[in-house]
C-alpha positions in Angstrom: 13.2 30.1 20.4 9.8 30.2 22.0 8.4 33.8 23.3 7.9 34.3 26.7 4.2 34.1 27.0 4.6 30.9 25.4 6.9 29.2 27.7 4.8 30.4 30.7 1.2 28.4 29.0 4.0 25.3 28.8 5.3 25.2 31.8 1.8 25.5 33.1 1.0 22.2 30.9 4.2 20.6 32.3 3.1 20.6 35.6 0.7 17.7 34.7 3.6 15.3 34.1 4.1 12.6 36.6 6.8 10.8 35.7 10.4 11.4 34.3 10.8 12.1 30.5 13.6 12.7 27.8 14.3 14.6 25.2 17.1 12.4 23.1 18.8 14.6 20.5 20.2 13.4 17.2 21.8 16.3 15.4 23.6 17.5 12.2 25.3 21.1 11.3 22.2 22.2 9.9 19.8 25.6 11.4 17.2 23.3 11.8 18.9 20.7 14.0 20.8 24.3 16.2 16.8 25.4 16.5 15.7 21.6 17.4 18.9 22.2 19.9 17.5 25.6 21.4 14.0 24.6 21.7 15.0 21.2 23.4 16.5 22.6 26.2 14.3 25.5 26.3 11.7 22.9 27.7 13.6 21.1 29.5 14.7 24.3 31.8 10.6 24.5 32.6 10.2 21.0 34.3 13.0 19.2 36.2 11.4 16.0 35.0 12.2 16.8 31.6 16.0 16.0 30.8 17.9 16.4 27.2 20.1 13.9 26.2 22.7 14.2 23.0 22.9 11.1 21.8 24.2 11.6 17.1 23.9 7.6 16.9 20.4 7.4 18.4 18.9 7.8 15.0 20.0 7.8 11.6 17.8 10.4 10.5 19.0 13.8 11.2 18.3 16.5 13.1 15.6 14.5 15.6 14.1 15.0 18.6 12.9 11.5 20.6 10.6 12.3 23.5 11.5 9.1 25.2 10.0 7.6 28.4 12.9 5.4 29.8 10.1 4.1 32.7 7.8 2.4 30.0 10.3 2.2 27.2 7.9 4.3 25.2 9.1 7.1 22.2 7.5 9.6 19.4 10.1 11.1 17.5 10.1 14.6 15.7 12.5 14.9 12.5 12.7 18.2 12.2 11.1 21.3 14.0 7.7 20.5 15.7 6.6 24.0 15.1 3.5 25.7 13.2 0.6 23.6 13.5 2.8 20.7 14.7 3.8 22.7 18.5 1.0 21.1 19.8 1.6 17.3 18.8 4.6 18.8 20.3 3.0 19.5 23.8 0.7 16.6 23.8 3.4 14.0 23.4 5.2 15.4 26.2 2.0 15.1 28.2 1.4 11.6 27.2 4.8 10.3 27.7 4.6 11.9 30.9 1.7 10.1 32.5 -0.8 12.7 31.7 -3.8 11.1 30.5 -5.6 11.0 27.6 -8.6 11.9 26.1 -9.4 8.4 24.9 -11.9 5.6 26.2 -10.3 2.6 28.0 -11.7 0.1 25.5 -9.9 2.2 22.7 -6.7 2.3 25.3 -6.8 -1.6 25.5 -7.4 -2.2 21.9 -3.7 0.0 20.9 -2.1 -1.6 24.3 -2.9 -5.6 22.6 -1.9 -4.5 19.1 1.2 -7.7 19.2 3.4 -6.0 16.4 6.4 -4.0 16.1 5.1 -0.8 14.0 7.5 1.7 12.8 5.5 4.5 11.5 6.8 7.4 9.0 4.6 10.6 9.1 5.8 13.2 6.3 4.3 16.9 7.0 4.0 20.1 6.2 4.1 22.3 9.1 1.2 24.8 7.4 -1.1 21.5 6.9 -3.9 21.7 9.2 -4.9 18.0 8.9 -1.7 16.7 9.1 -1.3 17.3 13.1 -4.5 14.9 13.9 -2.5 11.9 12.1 0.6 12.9 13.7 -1.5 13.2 17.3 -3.2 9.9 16.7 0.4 7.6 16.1 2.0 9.3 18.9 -1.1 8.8 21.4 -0.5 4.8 20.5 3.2 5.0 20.4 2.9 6.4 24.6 0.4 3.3 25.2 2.0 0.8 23.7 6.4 0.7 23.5 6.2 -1.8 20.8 4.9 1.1 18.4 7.5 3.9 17.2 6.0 6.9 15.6 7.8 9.6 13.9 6.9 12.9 12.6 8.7 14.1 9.4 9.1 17.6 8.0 9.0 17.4 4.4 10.3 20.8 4.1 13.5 19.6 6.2 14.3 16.7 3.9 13.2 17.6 0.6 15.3 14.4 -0.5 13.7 12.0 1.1 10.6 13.9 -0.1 11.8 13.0 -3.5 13.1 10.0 -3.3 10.1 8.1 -1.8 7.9 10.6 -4.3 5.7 12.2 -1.8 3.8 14.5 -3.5 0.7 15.5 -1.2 0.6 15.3 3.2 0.1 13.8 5.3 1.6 10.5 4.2 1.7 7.6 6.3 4.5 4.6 6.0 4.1 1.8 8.1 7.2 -0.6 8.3 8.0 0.8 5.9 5.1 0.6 3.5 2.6 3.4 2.3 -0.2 2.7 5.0 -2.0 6.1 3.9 -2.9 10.0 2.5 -4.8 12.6 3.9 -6.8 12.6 7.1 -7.1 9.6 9.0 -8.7 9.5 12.6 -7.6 7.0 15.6 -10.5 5.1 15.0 -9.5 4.7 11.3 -6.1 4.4 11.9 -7.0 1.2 14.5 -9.6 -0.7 12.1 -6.6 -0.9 9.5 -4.2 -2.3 11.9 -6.3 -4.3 13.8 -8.6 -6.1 11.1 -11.0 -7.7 13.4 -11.9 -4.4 14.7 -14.4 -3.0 11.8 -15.8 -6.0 12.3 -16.5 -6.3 16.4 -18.0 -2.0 15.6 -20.5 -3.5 12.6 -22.0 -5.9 15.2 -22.2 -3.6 18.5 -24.1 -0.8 15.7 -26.9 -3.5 14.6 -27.8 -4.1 18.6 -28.1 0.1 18.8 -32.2 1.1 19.5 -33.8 3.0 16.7 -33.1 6.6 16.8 -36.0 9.4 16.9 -34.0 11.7 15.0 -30.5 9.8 13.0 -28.3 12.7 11.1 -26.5 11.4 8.4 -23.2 13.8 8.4 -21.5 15.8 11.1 -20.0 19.0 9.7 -21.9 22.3 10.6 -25.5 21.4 8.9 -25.0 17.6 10.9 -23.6 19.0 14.3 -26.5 21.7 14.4 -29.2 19.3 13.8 -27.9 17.2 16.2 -27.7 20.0 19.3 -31.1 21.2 18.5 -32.9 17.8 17.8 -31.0 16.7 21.7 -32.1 19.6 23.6 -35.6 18.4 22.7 -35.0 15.6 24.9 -35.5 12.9 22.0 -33.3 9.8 21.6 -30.7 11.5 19.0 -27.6 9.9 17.0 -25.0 11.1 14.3 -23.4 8.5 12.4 -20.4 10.1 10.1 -17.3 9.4 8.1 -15.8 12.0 10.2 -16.7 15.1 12.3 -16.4 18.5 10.9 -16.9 17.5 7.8 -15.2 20.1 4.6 -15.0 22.5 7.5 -11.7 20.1 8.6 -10.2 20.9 5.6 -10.6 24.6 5.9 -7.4 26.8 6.7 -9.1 30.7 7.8 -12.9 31.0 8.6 -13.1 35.1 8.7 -17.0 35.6 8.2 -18.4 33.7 11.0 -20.6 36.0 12.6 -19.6 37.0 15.8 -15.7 35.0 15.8 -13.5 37.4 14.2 -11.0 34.7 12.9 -10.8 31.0 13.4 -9.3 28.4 11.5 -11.4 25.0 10.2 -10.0 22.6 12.7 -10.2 24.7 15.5 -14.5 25.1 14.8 -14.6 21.7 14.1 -13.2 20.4 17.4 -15.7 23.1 19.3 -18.5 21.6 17.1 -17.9 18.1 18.3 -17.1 19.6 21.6 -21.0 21.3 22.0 -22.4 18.3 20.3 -20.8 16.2 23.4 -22.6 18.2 25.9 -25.6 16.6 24.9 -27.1 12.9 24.9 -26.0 12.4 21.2 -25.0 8.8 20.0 -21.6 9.4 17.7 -21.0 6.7 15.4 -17.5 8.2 13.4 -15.9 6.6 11.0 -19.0 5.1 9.3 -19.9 5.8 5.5 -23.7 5.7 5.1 -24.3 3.4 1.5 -27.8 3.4 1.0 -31.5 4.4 3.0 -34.6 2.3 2.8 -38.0 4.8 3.3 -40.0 3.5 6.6 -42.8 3.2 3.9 -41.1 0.3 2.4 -39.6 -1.5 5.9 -41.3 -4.0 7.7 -41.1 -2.7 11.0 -41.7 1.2 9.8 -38.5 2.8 10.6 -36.0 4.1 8.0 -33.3 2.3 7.9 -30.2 3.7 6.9 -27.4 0.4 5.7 -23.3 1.6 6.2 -20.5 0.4 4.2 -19.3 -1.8 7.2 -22.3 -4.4 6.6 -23.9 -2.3 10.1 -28.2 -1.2 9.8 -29.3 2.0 12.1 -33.0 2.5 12.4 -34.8 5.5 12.9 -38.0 7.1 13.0 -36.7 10.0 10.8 -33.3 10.9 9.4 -31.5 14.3 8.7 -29.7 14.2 5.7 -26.2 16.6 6.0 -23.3 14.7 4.3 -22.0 17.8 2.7 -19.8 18.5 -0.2 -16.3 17.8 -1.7 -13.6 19.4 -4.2 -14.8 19.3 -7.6 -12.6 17.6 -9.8 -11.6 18.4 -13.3 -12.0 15.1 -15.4 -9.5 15.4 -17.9 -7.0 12.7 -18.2 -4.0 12.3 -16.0 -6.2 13.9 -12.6 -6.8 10.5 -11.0 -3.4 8.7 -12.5 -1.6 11.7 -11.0 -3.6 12.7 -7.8 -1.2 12.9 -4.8 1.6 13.0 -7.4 1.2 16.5 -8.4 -2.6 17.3 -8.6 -3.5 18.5 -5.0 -7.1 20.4 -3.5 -5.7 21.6 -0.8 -2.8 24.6 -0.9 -2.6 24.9 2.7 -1.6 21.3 3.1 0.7 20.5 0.0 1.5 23.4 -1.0 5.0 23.7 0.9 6.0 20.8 -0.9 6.4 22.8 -4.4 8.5 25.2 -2.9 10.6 27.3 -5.9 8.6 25.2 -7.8 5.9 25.9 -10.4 2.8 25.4 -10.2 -1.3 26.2 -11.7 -4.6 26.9 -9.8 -7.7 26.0 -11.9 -10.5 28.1 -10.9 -10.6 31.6 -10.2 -13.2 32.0 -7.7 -12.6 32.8 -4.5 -11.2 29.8 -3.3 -8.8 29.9 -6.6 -7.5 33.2 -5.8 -6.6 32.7 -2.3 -5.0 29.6 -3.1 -2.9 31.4 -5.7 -1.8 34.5 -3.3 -1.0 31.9 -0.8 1.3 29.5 -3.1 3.0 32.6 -4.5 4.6 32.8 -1.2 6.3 29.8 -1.5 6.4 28.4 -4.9 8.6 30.0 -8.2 5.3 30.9 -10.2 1.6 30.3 -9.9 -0.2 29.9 -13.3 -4.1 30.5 -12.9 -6.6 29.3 -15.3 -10.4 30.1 -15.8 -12.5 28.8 -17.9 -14.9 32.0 -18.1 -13.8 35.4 -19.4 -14.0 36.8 -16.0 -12.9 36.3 -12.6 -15.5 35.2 -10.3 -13.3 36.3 -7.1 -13.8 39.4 -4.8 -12.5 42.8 -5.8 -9.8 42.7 -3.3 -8.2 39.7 -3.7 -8.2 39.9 -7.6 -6.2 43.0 -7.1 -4.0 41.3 -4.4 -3.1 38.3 -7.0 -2.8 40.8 -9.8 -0.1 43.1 -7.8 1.7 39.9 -7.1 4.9 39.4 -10.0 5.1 35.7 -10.0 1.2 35.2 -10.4 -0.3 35.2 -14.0 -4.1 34.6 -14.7 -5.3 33.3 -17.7 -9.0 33.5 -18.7 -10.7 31.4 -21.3 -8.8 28.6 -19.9 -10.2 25.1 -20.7 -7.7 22.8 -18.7 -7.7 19.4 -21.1 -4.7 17.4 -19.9 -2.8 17.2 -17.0 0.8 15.3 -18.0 3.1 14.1 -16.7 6.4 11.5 -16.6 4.5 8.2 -14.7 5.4 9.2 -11.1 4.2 12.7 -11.1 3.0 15.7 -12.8 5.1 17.7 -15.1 2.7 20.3 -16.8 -0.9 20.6 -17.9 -2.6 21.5 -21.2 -5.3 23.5 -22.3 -7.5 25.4 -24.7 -7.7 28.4 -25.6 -11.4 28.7 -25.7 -11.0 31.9 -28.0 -9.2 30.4 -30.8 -9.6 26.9 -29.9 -5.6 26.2 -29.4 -4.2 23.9 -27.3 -1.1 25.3 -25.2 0.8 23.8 -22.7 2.4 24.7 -19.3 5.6 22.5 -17.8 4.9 23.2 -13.9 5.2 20.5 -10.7 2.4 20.9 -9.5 -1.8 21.3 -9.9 -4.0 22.8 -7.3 -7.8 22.3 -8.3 -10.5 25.2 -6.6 -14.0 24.8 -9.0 -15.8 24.3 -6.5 -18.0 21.5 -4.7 -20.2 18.6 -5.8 -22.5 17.2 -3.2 -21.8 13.8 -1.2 -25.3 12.0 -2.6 -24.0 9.3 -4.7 -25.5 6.6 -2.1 -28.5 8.0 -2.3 -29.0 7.5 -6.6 -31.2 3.9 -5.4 -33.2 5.7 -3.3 -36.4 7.2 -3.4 -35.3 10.8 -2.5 -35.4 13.3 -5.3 -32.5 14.6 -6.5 -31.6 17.6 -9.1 -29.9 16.6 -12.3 -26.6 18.4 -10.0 -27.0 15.9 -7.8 -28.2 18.1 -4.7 -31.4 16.9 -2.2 -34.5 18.9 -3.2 -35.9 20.4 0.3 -38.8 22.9 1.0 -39.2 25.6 3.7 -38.9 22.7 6.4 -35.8 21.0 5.2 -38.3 18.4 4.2 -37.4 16.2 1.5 -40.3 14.3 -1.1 -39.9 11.3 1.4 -42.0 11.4 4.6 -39.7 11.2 7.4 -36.5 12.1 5.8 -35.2 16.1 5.7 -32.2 17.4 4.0 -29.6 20.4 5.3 -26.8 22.2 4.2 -24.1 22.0 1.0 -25.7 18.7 -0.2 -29.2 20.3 -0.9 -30.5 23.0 -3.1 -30.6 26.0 -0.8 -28.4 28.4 -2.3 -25.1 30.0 -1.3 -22.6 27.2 0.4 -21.6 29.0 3.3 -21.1 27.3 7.2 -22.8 29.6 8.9 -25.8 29.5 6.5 -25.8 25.5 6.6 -26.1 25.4 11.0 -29.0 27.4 10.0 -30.1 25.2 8.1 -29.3 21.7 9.9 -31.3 23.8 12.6 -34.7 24.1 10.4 -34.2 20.6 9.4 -34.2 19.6 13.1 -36.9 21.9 14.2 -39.1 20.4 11.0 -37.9 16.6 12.0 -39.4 16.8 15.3 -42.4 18.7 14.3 -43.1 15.3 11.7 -42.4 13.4 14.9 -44.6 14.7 17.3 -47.4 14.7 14.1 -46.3 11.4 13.2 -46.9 7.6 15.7 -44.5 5.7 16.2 -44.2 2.0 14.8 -45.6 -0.5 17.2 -43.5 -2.6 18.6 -43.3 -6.1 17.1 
C-alpha cells in the first residue's frame, strides 16, 4: 500500500507519539475497505503503540477507519481512503491523538477544550481538493482536544450515494449534527467563531486596544505577505489584517513558473508565505474582512483608519492595499440559484464529483483549458465555450485539449442560461453569437474560468480612485491618489496577474510606504 520511502518518513513521525493509539476498523467487501485494511496495519507494524482493532459494528458507515485514543476517549474517523492530499490529515491525526503537540496557541487550545456540546461533524471530500485537507485538519485538531467532538472525513468518491442523496455538489462540505454548517475553505479560527458565538465578539474588542500600525496591509496573499516581510525588516511596527492567508494562491492546484521552484502546488507556497512572514515581528489579524477606510486627512487623530466587518477599527500611519482578486462569474440566471449545485470555479476540488458525468468549462483561456484537459480525465465529456472566435490559451495546451476525444470546444459561445431541476444543474444555454441562436447543452455540471475581478467593493465609499473595472489606480511607487495609502498586486492596474509579478509588486508598495513615512511626521499624540 504505501512505498517504502514512504513508510520510513512515517515511522520517523511515529516516533513522536507518546501515548497508546488505535486504529478501529469498520469494513465492507468493497477494494476500498481491503486497501483501508492494508494500509491500517501497515502503520500499525511501524509503532508498537499503534494497535488495529476490527470492530464491523463500531460504525454504521462503511469501510472506516477511527484513530481512537482509548486514554482520553478522543476519535477522528476516515470513511474511506485517507490518501491524495488527505495522507497527511492522515499523519497529523495520528500525531495528535498520540500526544504530539500541536501547532496551536493555548488560548485557541482552551477555547475548543470549553466548547460544552456534543458535535458530530461530517466532512465530504475529494481526495484531489487542495482546500479540503485544511477543514478536514482543523475538525480533527478539535476532535484530539476535546472527546466530546467527533470528526469524520468522507470520501465523496467512495460513497457517491450519500453524495446524492444529501445533494452535495461542490467540497468541502461541512454537516454539523447533522446540519450543513458550511462550503469551501474554512480556517480553525473560522471554524471556532461559528461554534462559539461569543468568540467574534471577545477578537472585535482585543483588535480596537491594538496600537496604530506604521505600515497596515490590507490582504495576505503574495502582493500582502511581500509587503509585509519587506516593510518588517525595516524595523517599523508592521500588521496584516486578512480574511485569510495566501489569498487566490490557496486555491491554486500547480504553480510551474515560479522563478527558481520548478513545481509547487498553491497551498504548499501559501503555507511558506505565512511561514517567512512569521519570522518577522508582523501582527496577523486572520479571519478579518476589511469594510471600509477613512483617509488620515479626514480623522481626528491623523491616522487612517481602516473599520472590519466584525465592528473592530485598526489605525495606521499608512496602509498597503493587496486584497487580490476572485473568479469572475458569469451573470446569467441560474449561477447563484445553482452555485454549489452544479456551477463550480474550481476543477481541482469538485471536479471528482462529476465523474462519467458531463460537464462545460466557460472560458478558454488558460485557466479554461487546463480545467478542461483535467476534467476529461474523470468526467464522460467536457463541453467548452468561448465567447470570442479564438482561443486565448497557449499553443500547447490548445492542442493537448484538441487531441483529447471526449473534449469539444465551441467558439462564439455566449453562455445565457444555466438550467436546471431546483436542486442542481442539468444543462446550460447559449448563443450562437454567429447566427444569434440559442442552443442548449444537458450536462451535470458547470466549471466557470473568465477570469478575475478585483476584491475593492469596500472601497466604492472611499476616496481612492478606482477604474471603471474596478482596480486601484497606482503609479511607479504603488502610490495610490490618497496620501498615505498604496496599492499592490491583482487588485490594481499593473498589468499581467501573475504571483510572482504581484510580490514584486507588494515589495515597491512597501519600499514607497516607508519612503512616505520617513518623509511624512507622525500624528502627535493626543
Amino acid at each position: 500500500m504505501l512505498e517504502q520511502s514512504m513508510k520510513q518518513q512515517l515511522k520517523a513521525y511515529l516516533e513522536n507519539l507518546k501515548t497508546d493509539i488505535q486504529l478501529v476498523l469498520s469494513l465492507d467487501d468493497s477494494d476500498t475497505a481491503q486497501k483501508l485494511h492494508e494500509l491500517a496495519h501497515e502503520i500499525a507494524e511501524l509503532n508498537d503503540k499503534v494497535s488495529v482493532i476490527e470492530d464491523n459494528n463500531a460504525s454504521e458507515r462503511k469501510p472506516v477507519m477511527q484513530v481512537v485514543n482509548p486514554t482520553k476517549q478522543t476519535s477522528m474517523s476516515f470513511a474511506g481512503l485517507p490518501m491524495g492530499h488527505e495522507f497527511t490529515s492522515l499523519v497529523l491525526a495520528l500525531l495528535h491523538s498520540g500526544g504530539h503537540p500541536m501547532k496551536l496557541e493555548q488560548a485557541v487550545i482552551d477555547q475548543i477544550a470549553a466548547l460544552d456540546q456534543d458535535i458530530v461533524v461530517e466532512t465530504f471530500i475529494s481526495l484531489s481538493c487542495q482546500n479540503c485537507p485544511d477543514v478536514v485538519q482543523a475538525f480533527n485538531m478539535m476532535a484530539a482536544i476535546n472527546p466530546r467532538i467527533k470528526a469524520t472525513m468522507i470520501d465523496g468518491a467512495a460513497f457517491q450515494d450519500e453524495v446524492t442523496e444529501r445533494n452535495i455538489m461542490a467540497v468541502p462540505t461541512v454537516y454539523v449534527n447533522g446540519e450543513v454548517f458550511g462550503q469551501g475553505r474554512m480556517s480553525l479560527t473560522e471554524i471556532l467563531n461559528k461554534l462559539d458565538t461569543g468568540a467574534a465578539t471577545k477578537v472585535a474588542a482585543s483588535l480596537n486596544e491594538k496600537a496604530p500600525f506604521d505600515v497596515l496591509v490590507v490582504g495576505g496573499g503574495p502582493a500582502g505577505a511581500s509587503a509585509a516581510i519587506y516593510a518588517a525588516r525595516k524595523g517599523i511596527r508592521t500588521g496584516v489584517v486578512a480574511e485569510r492567508f495566501g489569498g487566490q494562491v490557496m486555491d491554486t492546484m500547480s504553480i510551474e513558473n515560479f522563478i527558481s521552484v520548478k513545481e509547487t502546488q498553491g497551498p504548499r507556497l501559501a503555507a511558506s508565505l505565512e511561514e517567512h512572514v512569521k519570522q518577522y515581528n508582523v501582527d496577523i489579524m486572520s479571519e478579518q474582512r476589511v469594510n471600509n477606510i477613512v483617509e488620515a486627512a479626514d480623522t481626528e487623530d491623523g491616522y487612517t483608519h481602516v473599520y472590519l466587518e466584525s465592528g473592530a477599527m485598526l489605525k495606521a500611519r499608512s496602509v498597503i492595499i493587496s486584497t487580490g482578486a476572485r473568479w469572475r462569474e458569469m451573470n446569467v440566471p441560474g449561477e447563484q440559484e445553482y452555485r454549489n449545485k452544479g456551477v463550480a470555479y474550481c476543477p481541482h476540488c469538485d471536479g471528482p464529483l462529476f465523474k462519467g458525468k458531463r460537464t462545460a468549462v466557460i472560458g478558454g483561456g488558460n485557466s479554461g483549458i487546463e480545467a478542461a484537459i483535467d476534467l476529461a480525465g474523470i468526467v464522460e465529456h467536457v463541453t467548452v465555450l468561448e465567447f470570442a472566435d479564438t482561443l486565448r490559451a497557449d499553443q500547447v495546451l490548445i492542442n493537448k485539449a484538441e487531441s483529447m476525444p471526449n473534449i469539444d470546444i465551441i467558439k462564439m459561445a455566449q453562455t445565457t442560461e444555466v438550467v436546471g431541476d431546483g436542486t442542481r444543474v442539468t444543462g446550460i444555454s447559449y448563443k450562437d453569437r454567429n447566427t444569434d441562436e440559442i442552443k442548449h447543452i444537458e450536462l451535470a455540471g458547470i466549471f466557470v474560468q473568465i477570469g478575475l475581478v478585483p476584491n475593492t467593493e469596500w472601497l466604492k465609499e472611499s476616496a481612492v480612485a478606482l477604474t471603471p473595472r474596478g482596480e486601484i489606480e497606482i503609479g511607479a511607487h504603488g502610490n495610490t491618489n490618497v496620501n498615505g495609502i498604496f496599492a499592490a498586486g491583482d487588485v490594481t492596474t499593473v498589468p499581467y496577474k501573475q504571483i510572482i509579478i504581484a510580490m514584486g509588486e507588494g515589495a515597491k508598495a512597501s519600499l514607497g510606504a516607508f519612503d512616505y513615512l520617513i518623509r511624512t511626521p507622525a500624528p502627535i499624540a493626543k
